[in-house]
N, C-alpha and C positions, 0 to 999 in steps of 0.2 A: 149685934144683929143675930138673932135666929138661923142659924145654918141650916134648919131644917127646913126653911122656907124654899119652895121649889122655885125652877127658873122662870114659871107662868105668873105665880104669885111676885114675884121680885118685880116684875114688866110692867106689874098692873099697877104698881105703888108712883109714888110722884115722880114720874119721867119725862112729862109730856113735852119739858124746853130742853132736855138735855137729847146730846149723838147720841147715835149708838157708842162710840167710841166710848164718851165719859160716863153710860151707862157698863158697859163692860166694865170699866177698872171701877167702877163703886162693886160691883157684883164680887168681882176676885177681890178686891182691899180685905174681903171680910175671910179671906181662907187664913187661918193659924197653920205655919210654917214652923212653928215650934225653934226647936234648935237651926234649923234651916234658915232661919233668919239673919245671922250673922255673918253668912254667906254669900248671903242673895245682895247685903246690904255693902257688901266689897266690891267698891269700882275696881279692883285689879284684878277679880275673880269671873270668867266669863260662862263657864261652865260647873257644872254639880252633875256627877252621874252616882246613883246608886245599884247597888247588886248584892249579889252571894251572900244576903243573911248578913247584911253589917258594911259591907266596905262602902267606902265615901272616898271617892275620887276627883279631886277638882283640877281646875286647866284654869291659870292664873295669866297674863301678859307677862308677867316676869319670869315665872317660873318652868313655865309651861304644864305637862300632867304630873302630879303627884297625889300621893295617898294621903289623907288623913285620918287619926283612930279618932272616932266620936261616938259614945255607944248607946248616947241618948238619940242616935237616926239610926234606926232600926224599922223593922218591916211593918208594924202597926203605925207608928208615925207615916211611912209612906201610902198605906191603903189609908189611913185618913183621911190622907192630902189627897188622894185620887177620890175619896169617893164625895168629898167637898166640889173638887172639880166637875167632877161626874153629875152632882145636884144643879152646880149654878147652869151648867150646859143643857140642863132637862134629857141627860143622858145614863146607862148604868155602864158600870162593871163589876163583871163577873164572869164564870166559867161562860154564858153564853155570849158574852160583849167580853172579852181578855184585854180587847187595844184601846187607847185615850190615847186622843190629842187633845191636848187644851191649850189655849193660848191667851194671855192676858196683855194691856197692854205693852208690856215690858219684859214679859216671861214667856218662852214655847216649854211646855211639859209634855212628854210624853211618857205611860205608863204600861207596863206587861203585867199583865195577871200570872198569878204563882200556879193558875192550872198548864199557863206556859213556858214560863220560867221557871223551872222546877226544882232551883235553885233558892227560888224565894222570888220576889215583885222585884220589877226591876225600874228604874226610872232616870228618867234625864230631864235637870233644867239646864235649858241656855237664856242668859240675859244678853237683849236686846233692849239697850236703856236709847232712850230720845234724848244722843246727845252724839258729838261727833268726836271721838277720842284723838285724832289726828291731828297736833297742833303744828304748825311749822317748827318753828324754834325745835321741837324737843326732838321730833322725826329726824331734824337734820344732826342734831346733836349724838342723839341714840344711833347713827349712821342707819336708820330706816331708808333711807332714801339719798341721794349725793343732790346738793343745790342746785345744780347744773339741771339733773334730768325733773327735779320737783318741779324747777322754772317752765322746763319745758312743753313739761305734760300740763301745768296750768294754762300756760297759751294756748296748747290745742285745745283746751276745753271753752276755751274764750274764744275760739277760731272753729267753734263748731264741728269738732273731728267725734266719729262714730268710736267708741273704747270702749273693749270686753277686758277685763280682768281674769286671770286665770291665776289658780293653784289648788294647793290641796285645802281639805275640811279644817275651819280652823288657822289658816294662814290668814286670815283679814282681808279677806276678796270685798266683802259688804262693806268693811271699815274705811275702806280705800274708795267705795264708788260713793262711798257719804260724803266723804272730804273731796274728791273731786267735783261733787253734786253743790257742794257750796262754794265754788267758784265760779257759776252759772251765773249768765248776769241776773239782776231784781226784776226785769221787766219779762223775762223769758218762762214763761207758762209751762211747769214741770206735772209729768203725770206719774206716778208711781202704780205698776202693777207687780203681785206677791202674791204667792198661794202663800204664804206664811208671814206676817207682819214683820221686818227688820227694819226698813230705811228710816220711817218715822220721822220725814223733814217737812211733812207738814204740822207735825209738831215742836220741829227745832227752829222752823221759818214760819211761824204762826201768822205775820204779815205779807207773807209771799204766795201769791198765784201757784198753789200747787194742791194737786188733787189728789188723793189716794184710793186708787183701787185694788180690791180683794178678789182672788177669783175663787169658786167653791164649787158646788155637786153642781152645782144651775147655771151658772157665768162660767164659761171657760174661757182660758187664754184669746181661743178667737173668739167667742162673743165678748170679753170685755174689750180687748181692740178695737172692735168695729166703734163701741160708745168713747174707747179714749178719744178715735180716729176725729169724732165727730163735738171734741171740746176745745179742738183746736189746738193742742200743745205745741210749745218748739224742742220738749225735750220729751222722752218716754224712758223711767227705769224701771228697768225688770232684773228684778232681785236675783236672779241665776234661773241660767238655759240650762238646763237639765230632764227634757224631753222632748219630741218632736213637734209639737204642739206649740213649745216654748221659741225654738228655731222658725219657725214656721213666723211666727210672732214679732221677732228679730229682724227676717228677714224682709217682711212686708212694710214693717216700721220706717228702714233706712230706705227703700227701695222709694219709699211714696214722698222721702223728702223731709221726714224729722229725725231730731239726730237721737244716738241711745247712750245711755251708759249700762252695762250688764255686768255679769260676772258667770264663770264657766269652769266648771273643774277639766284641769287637762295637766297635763307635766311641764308645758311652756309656752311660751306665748306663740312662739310658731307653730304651736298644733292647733289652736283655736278652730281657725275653719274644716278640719279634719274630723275633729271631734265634734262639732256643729254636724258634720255629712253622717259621722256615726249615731247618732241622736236624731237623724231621721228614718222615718216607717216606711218610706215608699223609694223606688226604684230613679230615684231623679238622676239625670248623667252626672258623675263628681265631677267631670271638666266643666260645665254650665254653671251646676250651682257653688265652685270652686270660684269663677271666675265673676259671680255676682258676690259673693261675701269679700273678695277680694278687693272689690273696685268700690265699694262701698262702706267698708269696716277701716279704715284710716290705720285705729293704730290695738296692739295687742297690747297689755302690761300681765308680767309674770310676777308674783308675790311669795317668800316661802317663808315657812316657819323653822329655823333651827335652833339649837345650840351654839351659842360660840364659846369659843376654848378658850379664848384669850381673857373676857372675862366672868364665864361660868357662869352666863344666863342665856335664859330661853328670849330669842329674839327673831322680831319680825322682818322682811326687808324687800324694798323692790328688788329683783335682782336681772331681769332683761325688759327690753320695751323692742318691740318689733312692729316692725311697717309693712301695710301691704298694699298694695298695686298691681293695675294692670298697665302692661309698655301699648304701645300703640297697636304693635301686633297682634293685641288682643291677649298677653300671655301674662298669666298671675306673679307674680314676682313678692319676696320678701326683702328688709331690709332691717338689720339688726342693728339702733340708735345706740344699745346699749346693754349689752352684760357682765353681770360682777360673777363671775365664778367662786366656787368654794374654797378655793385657799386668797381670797380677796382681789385676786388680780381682775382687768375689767377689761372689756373690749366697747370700744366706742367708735362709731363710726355717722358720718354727716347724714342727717335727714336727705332723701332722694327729691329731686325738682317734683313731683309730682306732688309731694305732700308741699313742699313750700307753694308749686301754686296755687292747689289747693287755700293754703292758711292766705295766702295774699288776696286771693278773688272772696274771702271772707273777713277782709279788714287787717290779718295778723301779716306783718312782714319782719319776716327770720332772720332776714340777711342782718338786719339793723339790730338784733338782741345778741347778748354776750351769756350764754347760758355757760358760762365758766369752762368746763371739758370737753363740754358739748359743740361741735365745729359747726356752724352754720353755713359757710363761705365754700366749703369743697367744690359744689356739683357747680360753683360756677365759675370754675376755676379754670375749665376745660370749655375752648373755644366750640368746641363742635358743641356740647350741651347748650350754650346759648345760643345758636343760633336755633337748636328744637325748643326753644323756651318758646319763641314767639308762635310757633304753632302748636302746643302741646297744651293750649285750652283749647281750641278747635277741632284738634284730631279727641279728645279728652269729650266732650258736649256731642263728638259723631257716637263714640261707641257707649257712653252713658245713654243715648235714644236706642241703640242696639240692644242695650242688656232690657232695657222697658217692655222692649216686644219678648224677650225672654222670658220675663218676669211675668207677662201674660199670661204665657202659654204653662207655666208653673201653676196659676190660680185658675 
């Protein structure tokens, strides 16, 4: 194909049965990656970042960052591939345009001009393949995850519980809400919204009721909710809350009665709603909007990426799951299901009655599952908590009508 062909000529040629989608990856098929190819084409390889007149640094699953010497990717191979980018997008760069995003369906690039980088053009790809790298078996083997809390966290997603993922850049926030996205039951109508194309499950469930929205200059967060609001989902993923806009989005999502799955950079899972109140613009009371993420966000999961010593690879891993709740007094409460600390020890403690009612008034009953480490049976161990079991959906349906008129007075 002629690379010289602009993005209007490309439109005009025989498109008229295909998406946008499968028109986009015909448009990018055609950039030459050069040496860069053998990289992109490594499932163990997730990241490529270029710099400084030559250096190539990649971020692998296994290995995590390292450098490699490769002296065929240097700075003309990278303005190429930008200004290839730069054509299929009917966009430039240059000293008056420095910044590119591009995004293919499988590839985010993005590019610095050397009038800004003064160092040389600098550039980064992240692969975002349409496919779910999370397999049981291997998670549990590679100690990703302990059997117990995998079990666990599957039922809540079968039990309809509200769950943001948190940790840092590159710990598998996205990887982990894809794999829990595909234990969603078949008939449960999935909407995906992303300023940045990641989740790609309606290209890995190509027979599944599921929509994918993009938000841009024109659609933002809240106008593309109003049109999710109105396709009827029972599920909404938002690729990570990372602005106020994004929160805002979140909040209306769970509040109106569909469940989410998200992801959130924060340092633990107890911070999530914190970090949500710091990621908003305006003056809302923290006790209020404390107590609506509270009573409606179920469960937090925390994911990191380290090093282990023991055997000298770079490795992923749940490492706490926390619960939140409000008690009848109206007061936010956390409850920590599950943490592995850094020299491997772990703290486990029994899900709270609120979430077990919770999963029962939606078909899942805890008492009856054996999630291996995982105690189901505590909170009903103690006579005074059962006799609040039988009012604790009643008292539970009074201040969920309470936090409604809250959530009014928010919009």
């Amino acid at each position: 194909m002629n690379q010289n062909i602009n993005a209007y000529e490309l439109n005009s040629m025989n498109n008229e049965n295909k998406t946008n989608t499968e028109i986009n990856a015909n448009l990018f098929s055609s950039i030459d990656f050069g040496p860069l190819t053998e990289y992109l084409n490594d499932d163990n390889i997730t990241d490529i970042s270029y710099s400084n007149n030559g250096q190539v640094w990649l971020k692998s699953l296994d290995k995590g960052v390292y450098r490699v010497e490769n002296t065929t990717i240097n700075n003309e191979l990278m303005e190429k591939i930008a200004f290839q980018c730069a054509n299929i997008m009917g966009k430039t760069f240059n000293m008056a345009s420095p910044l590119l995003d591009s995004e293919s369906s499988e590839l985010r690039m993005n590019f610095v001009h050397d009038s800004i980088a003064r160092n040389g053009i600098a550039a980064v790809f992240r692969k975002t393949p349409a496919k779910i790298r999370l397999k049981k078996d291997k998670i549990i083997e590679e100690k990703y995850i302990t059997l117990g809390i995998h079990d666990f966290l599957i039922e809540c997603v079968r039990g309809h519980c509200n769950i943001i993922v948190s940790g840092e850049t590159g710990s598998g926030k996205t990887e982990l809400v894809k794999y829990l996205a595909s234990h969603t039951k078949e008939n449960e109508k999935i909407i995906t919204i992303e300023d940045t194309l990641e989740l790609h499950l309606d290209a890995i469930f190509p027979n599944r009721d599921i929509v994918s929205m993009k938000t841009n200059n024109i659609a933002s967060y809240s106008d593309v909710l109003v049109g999710c609001m109105r396709q009827n989902p029972k599920w909404i993923l938002l690729s990570e809350v990372r602005s106020a806009e994004a929160v805002t989005a979140v909040r209306n999502s769970i509040s109106s009665g569909h469940n989410i799955l998200s992801t959130i950079h924060a340092d633990k899972a107890s911070s999530i709603p914190y970090r949500m109140y710091s990621l908003l613009e305006s003056n809302i009371d923290v006790e209020q909007f404390m107590t609506t993420i509270y009573r409606y966000v179920q469960l937090g999961v925390h994911v990191r990426a380290r090093y282990d010593k023991v055997t000298g690879k770079f490795m992923r891993e749940v490492c706490e799951v926390t619960e939140f709740y409000v008690t009848e007094d109206n007061k936010p409460e956390t409850n920590t299901i599950y943490r592995k600390n850094i020299d491997g020890s772990e703290v486990i403690n029994s899900p709270s009655r609120y979430l077990i009612d919770y999963l029962e008034g939606q078909g899942i009953d805890l008492k009856n599952k054996n999630f291996q480490n995982v105690k189901i049976d505590l909170p009903f161990e103690n006579n005074a908590l059962n006799s609040q079991n039988n009012t604790s959906l009643s008292n539970q349906n009074q201040t969920i009508n309470q936090t409604n008129d809250e959530i009014e007075e928010f919009l």
